[in-house]
BAFI-3210 file (N, C-alpha, C; in Angstrom, 3 decimals, decimal comma, padded with zeros to 6 digits):
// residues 248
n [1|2|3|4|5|6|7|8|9|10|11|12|13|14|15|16|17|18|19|20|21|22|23|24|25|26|27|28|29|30|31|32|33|34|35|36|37|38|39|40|41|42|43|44|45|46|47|48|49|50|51|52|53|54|55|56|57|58|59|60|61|62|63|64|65|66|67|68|69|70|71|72|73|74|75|76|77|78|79|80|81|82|83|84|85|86|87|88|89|90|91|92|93|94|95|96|97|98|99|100|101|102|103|104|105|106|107|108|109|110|111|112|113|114|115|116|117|118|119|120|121|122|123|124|125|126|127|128|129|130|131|132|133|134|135|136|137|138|139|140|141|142|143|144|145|146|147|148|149|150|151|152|153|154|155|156|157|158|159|160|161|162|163|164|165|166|167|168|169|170|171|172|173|174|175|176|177|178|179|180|181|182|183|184|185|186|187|188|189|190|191|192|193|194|195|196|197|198|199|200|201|202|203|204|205|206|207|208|209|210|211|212|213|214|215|216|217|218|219|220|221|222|223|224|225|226|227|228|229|230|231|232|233|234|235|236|237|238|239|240|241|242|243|244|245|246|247|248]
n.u [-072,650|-073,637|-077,243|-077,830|-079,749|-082,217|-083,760|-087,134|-088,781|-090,487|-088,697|-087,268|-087,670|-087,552|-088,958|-090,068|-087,881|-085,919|-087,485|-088,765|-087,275|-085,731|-084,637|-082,386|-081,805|-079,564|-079,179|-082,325|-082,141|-080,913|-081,966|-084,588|-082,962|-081,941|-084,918|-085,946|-084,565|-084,753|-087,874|-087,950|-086,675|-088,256|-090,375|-089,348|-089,775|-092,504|-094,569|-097,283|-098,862|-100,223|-101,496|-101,488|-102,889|-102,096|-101,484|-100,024|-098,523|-099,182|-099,719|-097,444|-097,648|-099,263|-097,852|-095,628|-096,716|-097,881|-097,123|-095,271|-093,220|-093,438|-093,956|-094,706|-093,063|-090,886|-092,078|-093,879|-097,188|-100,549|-102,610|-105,718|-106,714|-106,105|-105,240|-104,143|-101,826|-098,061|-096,662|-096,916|-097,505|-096,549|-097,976|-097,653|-098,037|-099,408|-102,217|-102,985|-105,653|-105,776|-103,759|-104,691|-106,298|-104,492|-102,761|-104,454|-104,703|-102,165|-102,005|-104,078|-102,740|-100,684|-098,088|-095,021|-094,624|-094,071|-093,472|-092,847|-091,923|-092,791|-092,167|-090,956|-092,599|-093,518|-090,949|-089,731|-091,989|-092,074|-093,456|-095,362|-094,146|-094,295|-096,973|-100,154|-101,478|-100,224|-098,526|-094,952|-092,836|-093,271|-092,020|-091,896|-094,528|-095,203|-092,993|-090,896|-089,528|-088,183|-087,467|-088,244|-086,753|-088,073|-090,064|-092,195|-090,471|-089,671|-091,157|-088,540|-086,806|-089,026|-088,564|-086,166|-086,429|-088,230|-086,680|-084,472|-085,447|-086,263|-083,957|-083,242|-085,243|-084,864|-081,868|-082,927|-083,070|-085,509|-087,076|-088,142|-090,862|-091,240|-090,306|-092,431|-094,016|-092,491|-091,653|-094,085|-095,455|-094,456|-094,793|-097,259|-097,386|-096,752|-098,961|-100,927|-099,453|-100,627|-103,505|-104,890|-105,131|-107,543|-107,281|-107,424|-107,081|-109,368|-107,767|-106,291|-102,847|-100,896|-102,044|-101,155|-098,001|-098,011|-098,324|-096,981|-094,776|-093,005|-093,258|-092,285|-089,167|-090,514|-092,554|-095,445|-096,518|-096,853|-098,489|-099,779|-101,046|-103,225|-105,193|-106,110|-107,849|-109,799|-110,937|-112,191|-113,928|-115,667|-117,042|-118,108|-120,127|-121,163|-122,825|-124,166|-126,006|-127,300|-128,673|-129,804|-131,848|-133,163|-134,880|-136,299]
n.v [018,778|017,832|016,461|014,160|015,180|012,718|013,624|013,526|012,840|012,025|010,290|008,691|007,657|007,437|005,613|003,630|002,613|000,701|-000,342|-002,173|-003,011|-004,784|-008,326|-009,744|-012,846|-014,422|-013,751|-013,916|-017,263|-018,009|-016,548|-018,434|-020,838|-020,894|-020,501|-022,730|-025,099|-024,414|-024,787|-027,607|-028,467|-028,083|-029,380|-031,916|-032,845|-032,793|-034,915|-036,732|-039,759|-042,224|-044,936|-047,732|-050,383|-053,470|-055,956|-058,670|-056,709|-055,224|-055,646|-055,342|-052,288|-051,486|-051,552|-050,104|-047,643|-047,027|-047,498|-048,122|-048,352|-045,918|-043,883|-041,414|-039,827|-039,024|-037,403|-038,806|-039,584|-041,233|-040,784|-039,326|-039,019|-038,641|-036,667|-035,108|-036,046|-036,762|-038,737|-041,890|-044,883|-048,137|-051,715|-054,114|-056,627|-056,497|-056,122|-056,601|-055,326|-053,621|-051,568|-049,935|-048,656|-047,160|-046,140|-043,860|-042,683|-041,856|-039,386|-038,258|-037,004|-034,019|-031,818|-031,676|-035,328|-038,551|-041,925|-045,073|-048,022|-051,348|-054,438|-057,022|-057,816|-055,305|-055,181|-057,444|-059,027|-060,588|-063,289|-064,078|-063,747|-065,157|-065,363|-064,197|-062,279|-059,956|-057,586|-056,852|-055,048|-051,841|-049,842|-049,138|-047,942|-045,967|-042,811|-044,841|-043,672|-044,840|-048,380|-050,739|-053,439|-057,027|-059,753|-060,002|-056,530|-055,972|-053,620|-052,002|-051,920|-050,317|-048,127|-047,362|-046,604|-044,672|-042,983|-042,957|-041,832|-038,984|-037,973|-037,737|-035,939|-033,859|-033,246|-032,334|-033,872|-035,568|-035,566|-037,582|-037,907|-035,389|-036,388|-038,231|-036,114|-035,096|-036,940|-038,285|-039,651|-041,664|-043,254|-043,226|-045,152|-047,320|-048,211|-048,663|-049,847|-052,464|-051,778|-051,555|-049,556|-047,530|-046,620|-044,175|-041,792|-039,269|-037,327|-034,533|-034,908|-033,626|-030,960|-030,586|-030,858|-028,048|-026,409|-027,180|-025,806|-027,883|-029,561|-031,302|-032,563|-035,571|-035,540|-035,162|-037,668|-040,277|-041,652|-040,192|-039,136|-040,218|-039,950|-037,554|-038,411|-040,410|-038,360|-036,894|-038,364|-039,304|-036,503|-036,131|-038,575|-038,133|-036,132|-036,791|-038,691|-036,568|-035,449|-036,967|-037,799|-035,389|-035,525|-037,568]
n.w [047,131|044,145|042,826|040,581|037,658|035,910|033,233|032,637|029,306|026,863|025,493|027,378|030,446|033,839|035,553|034,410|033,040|034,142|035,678|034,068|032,266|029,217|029,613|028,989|027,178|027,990|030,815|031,278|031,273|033,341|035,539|035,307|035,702|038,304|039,948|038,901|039,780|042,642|042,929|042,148|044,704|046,398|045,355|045,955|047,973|048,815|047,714|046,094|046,076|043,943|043,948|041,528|042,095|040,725|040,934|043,186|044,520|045,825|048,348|049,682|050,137|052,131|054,968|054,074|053,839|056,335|060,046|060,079|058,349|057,683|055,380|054,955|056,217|054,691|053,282|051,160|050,329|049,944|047,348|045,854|043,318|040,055|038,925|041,081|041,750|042,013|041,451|039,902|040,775|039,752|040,525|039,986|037,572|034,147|032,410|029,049|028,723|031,075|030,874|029,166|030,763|032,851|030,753|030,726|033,066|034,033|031,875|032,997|034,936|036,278|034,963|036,519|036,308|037,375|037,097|038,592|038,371|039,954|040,888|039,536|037,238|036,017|034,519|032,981|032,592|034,578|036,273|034,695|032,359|029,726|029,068|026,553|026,981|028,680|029,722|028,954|028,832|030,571|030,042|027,367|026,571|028,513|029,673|031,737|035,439|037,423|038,173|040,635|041,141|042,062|043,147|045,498|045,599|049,118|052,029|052,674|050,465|048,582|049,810|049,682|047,092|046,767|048,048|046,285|043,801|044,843|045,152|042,523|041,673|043,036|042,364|039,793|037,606|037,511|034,845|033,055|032,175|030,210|028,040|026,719|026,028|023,713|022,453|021,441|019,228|019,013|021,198|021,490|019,030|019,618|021,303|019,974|018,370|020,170|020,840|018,931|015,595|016,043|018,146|020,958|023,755|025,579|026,161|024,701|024,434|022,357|022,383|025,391|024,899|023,542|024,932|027,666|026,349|024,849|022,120|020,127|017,051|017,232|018,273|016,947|014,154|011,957|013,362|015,278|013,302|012,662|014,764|013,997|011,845|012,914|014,592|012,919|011,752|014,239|014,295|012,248|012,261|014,423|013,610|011,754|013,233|014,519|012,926|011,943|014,072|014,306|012,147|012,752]
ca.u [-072,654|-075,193|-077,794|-077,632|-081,333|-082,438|-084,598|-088,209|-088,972|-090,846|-087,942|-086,531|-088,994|-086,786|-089,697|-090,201|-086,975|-085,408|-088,284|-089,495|-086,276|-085,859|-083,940|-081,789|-081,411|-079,086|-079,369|-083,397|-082,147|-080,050|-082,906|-085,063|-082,544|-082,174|-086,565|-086,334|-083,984|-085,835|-088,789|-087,357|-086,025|-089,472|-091,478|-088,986|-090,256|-093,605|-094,839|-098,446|-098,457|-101,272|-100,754|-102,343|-102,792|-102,218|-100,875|-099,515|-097,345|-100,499|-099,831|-096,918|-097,904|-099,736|-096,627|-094,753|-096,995|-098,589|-096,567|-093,897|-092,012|-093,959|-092,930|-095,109|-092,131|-089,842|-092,829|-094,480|-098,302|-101,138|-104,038|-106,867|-106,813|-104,313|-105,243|-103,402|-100,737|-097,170|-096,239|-097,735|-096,680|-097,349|-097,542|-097,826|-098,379|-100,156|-102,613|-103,425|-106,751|-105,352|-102,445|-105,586|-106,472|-102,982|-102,390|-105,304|-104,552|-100,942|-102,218|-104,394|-101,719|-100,299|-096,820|-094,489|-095,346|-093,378|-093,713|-092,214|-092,426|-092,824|-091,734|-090,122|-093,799|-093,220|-089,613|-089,716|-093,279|-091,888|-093,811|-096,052|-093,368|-094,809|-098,649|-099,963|-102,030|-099,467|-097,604|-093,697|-092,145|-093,817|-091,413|-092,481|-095,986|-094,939|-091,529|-090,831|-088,330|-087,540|-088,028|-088,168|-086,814|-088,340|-091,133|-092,327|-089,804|-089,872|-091,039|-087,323|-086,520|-090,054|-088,316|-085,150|-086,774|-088,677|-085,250|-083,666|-086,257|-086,184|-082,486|-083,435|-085,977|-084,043|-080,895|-083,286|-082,991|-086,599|-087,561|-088,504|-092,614|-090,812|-090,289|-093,618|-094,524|-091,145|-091,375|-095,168|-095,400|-093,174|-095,105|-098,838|-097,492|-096,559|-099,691|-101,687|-099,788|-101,329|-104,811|-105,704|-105,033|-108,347|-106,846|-106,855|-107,974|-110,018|-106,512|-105,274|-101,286|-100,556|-101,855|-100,836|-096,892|-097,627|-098,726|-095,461|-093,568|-092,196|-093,706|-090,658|-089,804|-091,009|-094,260|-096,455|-096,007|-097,925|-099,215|-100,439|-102,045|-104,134|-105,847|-107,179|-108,765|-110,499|-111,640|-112,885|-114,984|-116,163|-117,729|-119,177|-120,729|-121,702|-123,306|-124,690|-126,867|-127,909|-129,946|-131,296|-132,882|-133,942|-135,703|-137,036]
ca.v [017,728|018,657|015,562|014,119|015,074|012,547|013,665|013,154|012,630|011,191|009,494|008,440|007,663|006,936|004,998|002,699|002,239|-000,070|-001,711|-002,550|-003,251|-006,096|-009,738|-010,370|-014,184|-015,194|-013,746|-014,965|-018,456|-017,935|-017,177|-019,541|-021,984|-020,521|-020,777|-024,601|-025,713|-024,340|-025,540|-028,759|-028,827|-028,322|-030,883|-033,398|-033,152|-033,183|-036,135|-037,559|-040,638|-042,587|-046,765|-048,665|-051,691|-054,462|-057,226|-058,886|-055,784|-054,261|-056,286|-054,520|-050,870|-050,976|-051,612|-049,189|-046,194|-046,646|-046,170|-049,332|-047,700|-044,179|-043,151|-040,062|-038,614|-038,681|-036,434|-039,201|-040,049|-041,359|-039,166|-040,729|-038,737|-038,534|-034,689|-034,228|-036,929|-036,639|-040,621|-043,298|-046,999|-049,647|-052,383|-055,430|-057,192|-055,608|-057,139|-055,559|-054,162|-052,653|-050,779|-048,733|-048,155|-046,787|-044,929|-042,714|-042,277|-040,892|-038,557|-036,884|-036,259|-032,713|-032,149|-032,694|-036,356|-039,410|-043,532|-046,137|-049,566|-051,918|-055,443|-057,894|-057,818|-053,994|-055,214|-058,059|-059,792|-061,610|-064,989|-063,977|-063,376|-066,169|-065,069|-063,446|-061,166|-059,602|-056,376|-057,149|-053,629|-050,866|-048,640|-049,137|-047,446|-045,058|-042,959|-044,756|-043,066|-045,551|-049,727|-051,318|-054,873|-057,863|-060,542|-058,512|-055,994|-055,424|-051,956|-051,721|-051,722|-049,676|-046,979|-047,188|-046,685|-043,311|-042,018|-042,285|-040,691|-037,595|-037,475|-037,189|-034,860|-033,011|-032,510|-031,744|-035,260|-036,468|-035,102|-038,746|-037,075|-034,513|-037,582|-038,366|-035,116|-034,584|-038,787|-039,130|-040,179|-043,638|-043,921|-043,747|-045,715|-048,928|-047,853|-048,495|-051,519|-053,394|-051,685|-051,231|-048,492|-047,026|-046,577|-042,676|-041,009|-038,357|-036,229|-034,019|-034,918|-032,789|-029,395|-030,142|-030,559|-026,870|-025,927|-027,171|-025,783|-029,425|-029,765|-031,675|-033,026|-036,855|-035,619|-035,594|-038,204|-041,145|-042,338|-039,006|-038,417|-041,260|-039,192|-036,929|-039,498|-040,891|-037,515|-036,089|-039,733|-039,038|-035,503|-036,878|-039,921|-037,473|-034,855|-037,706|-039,291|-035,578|-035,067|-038,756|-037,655|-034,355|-035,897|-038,301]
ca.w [046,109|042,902|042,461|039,149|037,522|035,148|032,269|031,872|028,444|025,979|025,026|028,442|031,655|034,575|036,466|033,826|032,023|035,135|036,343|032,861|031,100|028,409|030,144|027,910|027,258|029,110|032,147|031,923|031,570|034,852|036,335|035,550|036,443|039,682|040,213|038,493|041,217|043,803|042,562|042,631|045,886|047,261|044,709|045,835|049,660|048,879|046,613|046,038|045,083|043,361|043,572|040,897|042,537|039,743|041,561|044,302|044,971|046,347|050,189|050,272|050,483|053,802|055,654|053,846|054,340|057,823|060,945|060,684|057,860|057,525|054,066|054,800|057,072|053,922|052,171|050,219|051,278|049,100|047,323|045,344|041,904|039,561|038,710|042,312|041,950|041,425|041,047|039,379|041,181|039,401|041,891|039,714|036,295|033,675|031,539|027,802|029,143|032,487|030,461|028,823|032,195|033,214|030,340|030,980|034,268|033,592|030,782|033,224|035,630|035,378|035,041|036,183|037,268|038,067|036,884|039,445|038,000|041,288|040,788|038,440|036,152|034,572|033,845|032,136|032,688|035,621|036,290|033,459|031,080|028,798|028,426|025,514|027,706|029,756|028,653|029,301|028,604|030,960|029,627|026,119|026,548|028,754|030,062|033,591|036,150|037,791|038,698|041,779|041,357|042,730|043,220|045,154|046,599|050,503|051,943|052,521|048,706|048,322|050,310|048,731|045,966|047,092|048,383|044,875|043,134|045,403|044,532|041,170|041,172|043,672|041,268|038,590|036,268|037,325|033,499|032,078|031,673|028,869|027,035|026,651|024,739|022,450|021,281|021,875|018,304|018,922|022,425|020,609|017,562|020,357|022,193|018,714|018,019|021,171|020,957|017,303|015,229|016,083|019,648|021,682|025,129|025,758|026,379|023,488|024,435|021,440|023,050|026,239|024,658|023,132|026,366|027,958|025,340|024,621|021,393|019,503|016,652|017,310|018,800|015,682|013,036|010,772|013,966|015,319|012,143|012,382|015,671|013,360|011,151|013,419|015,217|012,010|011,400|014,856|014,354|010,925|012,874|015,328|013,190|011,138|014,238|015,074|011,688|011,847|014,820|014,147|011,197|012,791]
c.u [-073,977|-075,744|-077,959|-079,303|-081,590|-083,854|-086,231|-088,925|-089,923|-090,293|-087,449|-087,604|-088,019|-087,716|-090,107|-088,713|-086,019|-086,005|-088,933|-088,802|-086,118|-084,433|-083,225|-081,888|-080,712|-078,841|-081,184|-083,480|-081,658|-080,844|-083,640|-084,696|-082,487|-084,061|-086,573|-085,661|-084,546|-087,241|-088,732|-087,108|-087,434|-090,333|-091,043|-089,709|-091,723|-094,428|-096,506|-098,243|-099,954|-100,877|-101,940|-101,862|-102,860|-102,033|-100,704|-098,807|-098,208|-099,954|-098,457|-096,289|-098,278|-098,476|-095,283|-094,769|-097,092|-097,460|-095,322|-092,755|-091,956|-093,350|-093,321|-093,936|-090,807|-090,990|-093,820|-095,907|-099,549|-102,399|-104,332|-107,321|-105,791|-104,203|-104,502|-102,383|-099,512|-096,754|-097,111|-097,129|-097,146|-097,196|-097,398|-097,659|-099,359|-100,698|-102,970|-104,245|-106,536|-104,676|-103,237|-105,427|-105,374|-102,444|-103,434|-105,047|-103,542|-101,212|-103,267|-104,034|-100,989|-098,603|-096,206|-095,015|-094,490|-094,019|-092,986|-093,126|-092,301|-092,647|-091,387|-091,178|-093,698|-091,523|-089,485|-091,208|-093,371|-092,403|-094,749|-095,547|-093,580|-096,366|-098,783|-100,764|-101,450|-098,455|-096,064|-092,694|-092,699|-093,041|-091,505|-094,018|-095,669|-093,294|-091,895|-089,058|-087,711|-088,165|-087,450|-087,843|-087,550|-089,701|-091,530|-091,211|-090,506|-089,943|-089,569|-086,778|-087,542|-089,178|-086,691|-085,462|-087,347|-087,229|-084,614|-083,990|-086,155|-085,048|-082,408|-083,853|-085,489|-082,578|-081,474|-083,136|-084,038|-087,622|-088,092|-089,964|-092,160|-090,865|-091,388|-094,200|-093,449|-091,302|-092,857|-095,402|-095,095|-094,525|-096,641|-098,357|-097,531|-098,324|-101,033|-101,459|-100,681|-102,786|-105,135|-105,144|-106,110|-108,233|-106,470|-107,774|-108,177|-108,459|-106,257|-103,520|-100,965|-100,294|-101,330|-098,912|-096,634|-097,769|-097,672|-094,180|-092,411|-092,677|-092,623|-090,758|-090,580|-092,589|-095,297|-095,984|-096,802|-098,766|-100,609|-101,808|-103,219|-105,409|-106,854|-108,132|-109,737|-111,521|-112,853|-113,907|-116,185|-117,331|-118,506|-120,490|-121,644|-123,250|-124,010|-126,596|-127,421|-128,975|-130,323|-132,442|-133,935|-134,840|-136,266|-138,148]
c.v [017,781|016,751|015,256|014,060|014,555|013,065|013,364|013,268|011,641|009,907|008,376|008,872|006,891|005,778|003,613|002,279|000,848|-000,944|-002,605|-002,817|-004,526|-006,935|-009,920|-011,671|-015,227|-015,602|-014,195|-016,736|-018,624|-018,412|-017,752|-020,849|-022,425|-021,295|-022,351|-025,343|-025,687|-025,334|-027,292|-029,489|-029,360|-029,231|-032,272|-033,612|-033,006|-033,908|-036,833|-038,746|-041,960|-044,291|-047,225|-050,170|-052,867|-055,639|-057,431|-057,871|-054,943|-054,514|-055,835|-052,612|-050,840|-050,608|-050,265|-047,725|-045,816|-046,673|-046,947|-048,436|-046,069|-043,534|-041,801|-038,862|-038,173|-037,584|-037,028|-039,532|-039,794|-040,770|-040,399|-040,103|-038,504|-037,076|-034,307|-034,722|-036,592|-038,223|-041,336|-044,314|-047,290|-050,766|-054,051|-055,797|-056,554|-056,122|-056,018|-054,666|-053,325|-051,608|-049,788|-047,820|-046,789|-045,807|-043,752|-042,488|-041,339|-040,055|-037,794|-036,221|-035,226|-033,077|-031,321|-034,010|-037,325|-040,724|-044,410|-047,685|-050,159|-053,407|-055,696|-057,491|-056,420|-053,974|-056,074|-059,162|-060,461|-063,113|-064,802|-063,941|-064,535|-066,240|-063,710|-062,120|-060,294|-058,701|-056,535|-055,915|-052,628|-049,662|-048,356|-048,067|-046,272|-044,615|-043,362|-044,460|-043,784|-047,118|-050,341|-053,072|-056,051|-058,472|-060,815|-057,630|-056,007|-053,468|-051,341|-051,132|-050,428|-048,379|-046,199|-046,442|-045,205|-042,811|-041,687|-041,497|-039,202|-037,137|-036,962|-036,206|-033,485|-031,999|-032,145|-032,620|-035,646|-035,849|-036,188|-038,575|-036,159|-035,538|-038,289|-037,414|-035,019|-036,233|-039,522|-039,904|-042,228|-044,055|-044,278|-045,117|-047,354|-049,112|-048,690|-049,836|-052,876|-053,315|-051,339|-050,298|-047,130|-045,885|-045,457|-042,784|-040,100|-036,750|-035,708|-033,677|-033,692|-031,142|-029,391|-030,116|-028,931|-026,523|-025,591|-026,556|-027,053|-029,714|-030,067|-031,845|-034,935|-036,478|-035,715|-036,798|-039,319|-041,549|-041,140|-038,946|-039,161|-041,023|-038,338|-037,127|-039,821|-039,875|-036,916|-037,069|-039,513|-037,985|-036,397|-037,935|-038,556|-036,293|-035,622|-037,915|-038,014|-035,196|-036,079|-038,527|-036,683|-034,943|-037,049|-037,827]
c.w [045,353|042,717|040,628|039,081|036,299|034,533|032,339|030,644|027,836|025,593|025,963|029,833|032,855|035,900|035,898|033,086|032,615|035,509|035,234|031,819|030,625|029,180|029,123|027,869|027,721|030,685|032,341|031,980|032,885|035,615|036,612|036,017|037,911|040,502|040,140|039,598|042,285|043,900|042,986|043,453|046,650|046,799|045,861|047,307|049,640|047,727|047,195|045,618|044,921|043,156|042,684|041,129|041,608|039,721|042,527|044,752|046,000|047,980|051,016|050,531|051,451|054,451|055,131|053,874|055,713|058,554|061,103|059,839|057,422|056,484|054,020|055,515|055,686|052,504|051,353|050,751|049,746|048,488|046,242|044,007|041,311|038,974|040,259|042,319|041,014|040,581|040,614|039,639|040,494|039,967|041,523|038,046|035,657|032,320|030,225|027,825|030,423|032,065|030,313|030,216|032,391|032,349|030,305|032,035|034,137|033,030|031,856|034,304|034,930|035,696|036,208|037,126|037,320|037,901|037,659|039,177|039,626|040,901|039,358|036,988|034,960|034,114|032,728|031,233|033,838|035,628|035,042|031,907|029,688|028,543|027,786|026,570|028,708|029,042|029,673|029,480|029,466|030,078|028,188|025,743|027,603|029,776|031,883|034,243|036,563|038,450|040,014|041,652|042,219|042,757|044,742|046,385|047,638|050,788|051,810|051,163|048,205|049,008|049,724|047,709|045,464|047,194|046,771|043,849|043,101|045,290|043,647|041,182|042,157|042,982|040,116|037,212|036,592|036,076|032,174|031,379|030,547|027,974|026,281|025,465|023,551|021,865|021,845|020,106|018,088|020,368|021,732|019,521|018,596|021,063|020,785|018,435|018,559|021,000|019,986|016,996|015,469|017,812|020,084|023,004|024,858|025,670|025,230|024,046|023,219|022,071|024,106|026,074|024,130|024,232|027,103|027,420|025,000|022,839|020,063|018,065|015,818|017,989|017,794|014,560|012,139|012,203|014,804|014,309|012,286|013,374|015,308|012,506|012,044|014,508|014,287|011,749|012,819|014,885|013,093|011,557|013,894|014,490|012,266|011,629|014,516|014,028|011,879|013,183|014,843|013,064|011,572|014,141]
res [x|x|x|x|x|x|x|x|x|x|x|x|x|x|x|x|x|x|x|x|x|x|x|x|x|x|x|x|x|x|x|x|x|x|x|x|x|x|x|x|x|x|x|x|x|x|x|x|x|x|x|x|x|x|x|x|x|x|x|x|x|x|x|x|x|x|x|x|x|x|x|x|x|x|x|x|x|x|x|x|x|x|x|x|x|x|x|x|x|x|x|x|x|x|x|x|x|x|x|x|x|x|x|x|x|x|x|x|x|x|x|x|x|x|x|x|x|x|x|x|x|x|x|x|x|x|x|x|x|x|x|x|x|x|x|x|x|x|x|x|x|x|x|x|x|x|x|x|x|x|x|x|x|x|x|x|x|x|x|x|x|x|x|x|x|x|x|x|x|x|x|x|x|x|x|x|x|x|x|x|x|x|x|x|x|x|x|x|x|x|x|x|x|x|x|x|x|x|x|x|x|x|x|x|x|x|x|x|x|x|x|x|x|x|x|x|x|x|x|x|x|x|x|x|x|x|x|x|x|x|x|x|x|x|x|x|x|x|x|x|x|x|x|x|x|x|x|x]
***
């Protein structure tokens, strides 16, 4: 039986032509779907999670991490920066100047990351729902995955609450953080209404949606623009104060 002898050519390199051949498109979505699932599977069993203590909701986290209801055996267990954190709790009521807070925190979580409102307060305002200082919408200012009913839920509910998540992000729907970059436009413009127009963080959201390849098109828009106004006033101001000193 004669071996078939392919070619070496210029034209035709049998060492490269197989291991180095072009994916077509559909079969590299396959596989990335394949990888994203996976991926997935394993995020969902291991979760950081970062509590911003804002309220009364705070008295019931002990109990729900340490050893009565051990949320760490279902994967979840708490870390103390949000550059390592998957989740963001919010554990309470949320006053106009805390939100700042909160939305810098989120923004310098990487992706993908995870919002869990925690009582009645990031739903509707709860007992606060009638002071001007008290932000009523969480989900207005930024995308949240999912809310925990109650004044203030029990770890019970708190664990519930983990479980359904990990469902999500397990089947591959915990994608509410995409939302963020493709309609940051609408989320800055509410973000602006509360805190001035003058109102950004240190984060360039923008690059990190090219980054993601998310970069939609609700992510730039009048409110955006208004980012670069106020950056370009910055350097000016900046570059201003740097000759007043040199000359002085």
């Amino acid at each position: 039986m004669s071996q078939k002898v392919i070619p070496v050519t210029a034209e035709h390199n049998p060492d490269t032509d197989v291991a180095c051949r072009e994916i077509d498109k559909q079969e590299r979505s396959l596989l990335g779907k394949v990888i994203d699932r996976f991926a997935d599977h394993c995020r969902a069993r291991s979760l950081f999670i970062l509590h911003y203590c804002t309220g009364c909701g705070a008295i019931e986290l002990p109990p729900t991490i340490t050893s009565r209801f051990d949320s760490e055996r279902l994967g979840i267990q708490p870390m103390v920066t949000p550059r390592q954190a998957d989740i963001l709790l919010i554990t309470g009521y949320l006053s106009t100047k805390t939100l700042k807070r909160v939305i810098l925190t989120y923004e310098q979580m990487q992706g993908p990351k995870y919002v869990i409102g925690m009582g009645s307060c990031t739903i509707n305002g709860g007992m606060y729902w009638n002071s001007y200082a008290t932000v009523k919408r969480l989900q207005e200012y930024l995308p949240v995955d999912l809310y925990i009913a109650g004044c203030m839920p029990r770890p019970e509910a708190i664990q519930q609450g983990f479980l359904q998540l990990i469902k999500q992000i397990d089947r591959g729907e915990g994608n509410a953080w995409q939302d963020y970059y493709r309609r940051y436009d609408q989320y800055l413009g509410n973000q602006q209404a509360l805190f001035g127009p003058d109102w950004h963080t240190p984060t360039d959201v923008i690059a990190e949606a090219k980054h993601y390849n998310m970069l939609g098109e609700h992510t730039e828009g009048e409110h955006t623009a208004l980012l670069e106004k106020f950056a370009s006033a910055y350097v000016t101001n900046a570059k201003t104060n740097t000759a007043l000193q040199y000359q002085e």
